[in-house]
C-alpha positions, 0 to 999 in steps of 0.5 A: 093424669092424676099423680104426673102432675108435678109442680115446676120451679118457675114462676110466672108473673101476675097476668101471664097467659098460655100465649105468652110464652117468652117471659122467662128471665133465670136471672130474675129472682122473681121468676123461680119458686123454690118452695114448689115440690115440696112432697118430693122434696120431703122424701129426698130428706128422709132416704137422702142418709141412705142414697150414695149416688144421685140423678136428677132427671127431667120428663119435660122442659117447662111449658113455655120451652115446649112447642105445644105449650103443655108439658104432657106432649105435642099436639103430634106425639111424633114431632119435636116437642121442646123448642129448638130456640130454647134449648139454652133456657131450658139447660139453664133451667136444670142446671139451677133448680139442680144446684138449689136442690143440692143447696137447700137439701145438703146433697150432691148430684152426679147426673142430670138425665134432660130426656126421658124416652124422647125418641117414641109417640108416647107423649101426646096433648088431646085438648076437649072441648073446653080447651084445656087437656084430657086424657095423656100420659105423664109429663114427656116430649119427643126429641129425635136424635138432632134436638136430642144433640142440641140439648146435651151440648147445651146442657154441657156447656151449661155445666161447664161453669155451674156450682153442681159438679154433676154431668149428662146422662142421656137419652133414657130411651125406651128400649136398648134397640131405639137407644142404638139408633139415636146414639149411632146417629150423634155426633162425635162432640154430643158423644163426648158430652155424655158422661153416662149413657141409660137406656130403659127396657120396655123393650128388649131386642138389641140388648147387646148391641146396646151394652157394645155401643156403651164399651166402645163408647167407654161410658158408664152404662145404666139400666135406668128405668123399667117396670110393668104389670106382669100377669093378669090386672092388680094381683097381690098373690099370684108369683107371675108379677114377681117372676116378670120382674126376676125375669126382667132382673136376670136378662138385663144383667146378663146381656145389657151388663150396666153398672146399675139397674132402676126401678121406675117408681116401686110405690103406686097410687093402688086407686087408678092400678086399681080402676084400670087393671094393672099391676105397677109398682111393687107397693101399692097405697091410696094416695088419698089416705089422710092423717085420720086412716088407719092401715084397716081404712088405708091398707099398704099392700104389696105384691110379689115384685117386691118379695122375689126383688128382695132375692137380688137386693138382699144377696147382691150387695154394691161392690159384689161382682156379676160372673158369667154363668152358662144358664140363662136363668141365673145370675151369678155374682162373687162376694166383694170380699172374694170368699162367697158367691150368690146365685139368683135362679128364675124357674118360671116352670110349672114343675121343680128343676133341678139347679146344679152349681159348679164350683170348680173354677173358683181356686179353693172350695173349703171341705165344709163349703155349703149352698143354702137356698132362699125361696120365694114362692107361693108358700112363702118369701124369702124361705131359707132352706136347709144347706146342702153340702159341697162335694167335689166342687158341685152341689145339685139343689131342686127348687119349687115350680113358679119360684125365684131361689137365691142360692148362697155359697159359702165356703169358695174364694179365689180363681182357677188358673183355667177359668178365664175365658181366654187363656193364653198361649191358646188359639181359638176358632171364631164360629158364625153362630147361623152359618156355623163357619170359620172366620178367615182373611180373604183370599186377596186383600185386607177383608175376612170371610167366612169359610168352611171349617178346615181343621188343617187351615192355621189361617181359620184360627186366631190369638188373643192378645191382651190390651188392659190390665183389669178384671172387669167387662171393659177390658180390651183384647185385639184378636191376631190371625195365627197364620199371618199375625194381622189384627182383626179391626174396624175400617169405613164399618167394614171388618178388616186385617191390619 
């Protein structure tokens, strides 16, 4: 595929052929290339001033560690892809051409991703008539959760003496249900080789159930790569690509709850996005412009991804912290300085909404406090509007059909004694979210069941006491039964008393 085709840092001697395929020696000079790349090598020391936090992530090994030989995929994209007696070479290989990159370049990795959405078909060699590949995607290579194990170990232990101080993430699966299975399938010591876990979201079932398996884990957690079309072919106009991706943004942060959220590359080729109809990217340009174009010969263009991103990039700032809200188009998040909060709105609708903002839970709300709305929409991107005054700790706005609205609140600062979601000295009912009963212990033994509501019954209530110190999402709590004092826990995947 035209543009995938990235240049590796081997370099094999005079008279190597496809079938040989175990000439590689890292120790041997001759063997490495380090002035491969140079295109993207270029870009990392123009952005490299601005960049606080660096991942170096692979789409395949090198061919010759591949079964098929071809790093655009198996001959079956179903089936191991990297060989399984190369995996130390292939550790090898990423932790080198990682230390030369921080080297040559003046920059410090904090990751190394070895896998890129491993566990799916997507990666696939066709051969033609003549032998060599056509058709395929990118660079890829199925590895099921074993291979997947041996690489990170093997990753791991290279790092343990490299130079780089960086550490694994892994998998970088296509979507959170896919990532849960591989994960629920390591190992304890593959487990604790990962130092940060990312997941991608081309699919988006289980989310929650990814973001627990990070907290439980008590890994950092990323949602490391998505894009897509979103609407109808190449559309520079039209707000569905830009509410697609709001709407992306939105969901993620809400249920996933990562720590950062990535962009697969927002700069596309507009000539192949083009031919096939698709709207990738945010920007697109001819990659085939030479230094003689002009922007009349060579347009840069972008569409409405880039505009309605600007809602959240421009407004929510590292350091900034996510709050829970109760409607799930919006996401919320309080200034790091903890005296102005932002809210970014989806209203994928046809027609205009009313958005009510309660304030009330924030300790104060200043006489003067405001909301003042930034819209993107067909009208225009990133129109501010006119502030709308605070009254009794609420300010209601309207915004456009087909629109994402930041809504900046000055004017707020502190927390309400009551806004935590737990509130000591209280109990609380644990309700199934179908059955709509009771969580309670079981009649005989240490297991729960669920029962009827009884409002009489203290056995159907329970406590909360507080594990951690902290204000974020991993804090910890263990539930107590209000009638006997037992903890809710795990035991053998089975909810029990203790």
């Amino acid at each position: 595929k035209t543009g995938a085709t990235m240049e590796g840092f081997w370099k094999a001697p005079e008279g190597t052929t496809r079938e040989d395929t175990d000439w590689w020696n890292p120790d041997d000079p001759d063997h490495w290339d380090w002035s491969a790349d140079a295109n993207q090598r270029w870009w990392v020391d123009q952005v490299k001033r601005k960049v606080t936090r660096w991942e170096a992530f692979s789409n395949s090994p090198p061919w010759f560690q591949t079964v098929s030989g071809y790093v655009s995929g198996g001959f079956d994209a179903n089936t191991d892809q990297i060989r399984a007696d190369r995996v130390d070479d292939f550790a090898t290989y990423l932790v080198k051409v990682t230390e030369q990159l921080e080297k040559k370049h003046r920059i410090r990795f904090d990751t190394i991703a070895p896998l890129n959405e491993p566990n799916t078909n997507y990666w696939g060699t066709q051969l033609g008539p003549d032998g060599q590949p056509t058709g395929g995607r990118q660079e890829g290579a199925h590895a099921g959760p074993e291979l997947q194990q041996k690489v990170v170990l093997a990753l791991h232990r290279a790092l343990e003496n490299a130079r780089t101080r960086a550490t694994v993430s892994a998998m970088d699966e296509t979507n959170p249900s896919t990532f849960v299975r591989n994960w629920n399938a390591y190992d304890s010591s593959a487990r604790a080789a990962v130092d940060q876990l990312n997941v991608h979201t081309y699919g988006t079932g289980m989310r929650t159930s990814a973001r627990d398996s990070a907290k439980a884990a008590d890994k950092k957690f990323w949602m490391s790569e998505v894009e897509g079309t979103w609407g109808t072919g190449t559309d520079f106009t039209g707000m569905e690509p830009g509410l697609g991706i709001a709407t992306r943004v939105v969901d993620d942060i809400r249920e996933l709850e990562p720590s950062a959220w990535v962009l697969w590359q927002p700069i596309e080729d507009s000539i192949p996005q083009a031919a096939a109809g698709k709207n990738w990217g945010s920007i697109h340009i001819p990659f085939n412009c030479t230094a003689k174009d002009t922007l009349e010969t060579c347009p840069i263009r972008a569409n409405t991804k880039f505009h309605t991103l600007r809602n959240f990039t421009h407004h929510i700032r590292p350091g900034d912290r996510f709050v829970k809200t109760d409607d799930p188009s919006s996401v919320a998040a309080v200034r790091k300085s903890g005296r102005a909060a932002t809210v970014v709105h989806v209203n994928n609708g046809t027609t205009p909404r009313a958005v009510t903002l309660d304030l009330a839970k924030f300790r104060r709300v200043a006489p003067g406090a405001t909301v003042t709305p930034v819209v993107t929409s067909a009208e225009g991107a990133l129109v501010r509007g006119t502030p709308v005054k605070v009254k009794d700790a609420s300010a209601t706005l309207t915004v456009p059909p087909k629109s994402v609205t930041t809504l900046l609140v000055d004017g707020v600062s502190g927390t309400a004694e009551n806004a935590a979601l737990v509130q000591p000295g209280h109990v609380y009912r644990l309700q199934g979210a179908q059955s709509g009963k009771s969580l309670a212990p079981a009649a005989d033994g240490d297991g729960v069941v669920v029962r009827t509501n009884d409002p009489a019954a203290k056995s159907q209530l329970w406590s909360v006491k507080r594990l951690t110190r902290g204000e974020g999402n991993r804090d910890r709590y263990a539930l107590v039964n209000a009638s006997d004092g037992r903890r809710l826990g795990v035991r053998d995947n089975e909810a029990v008393l203790q």
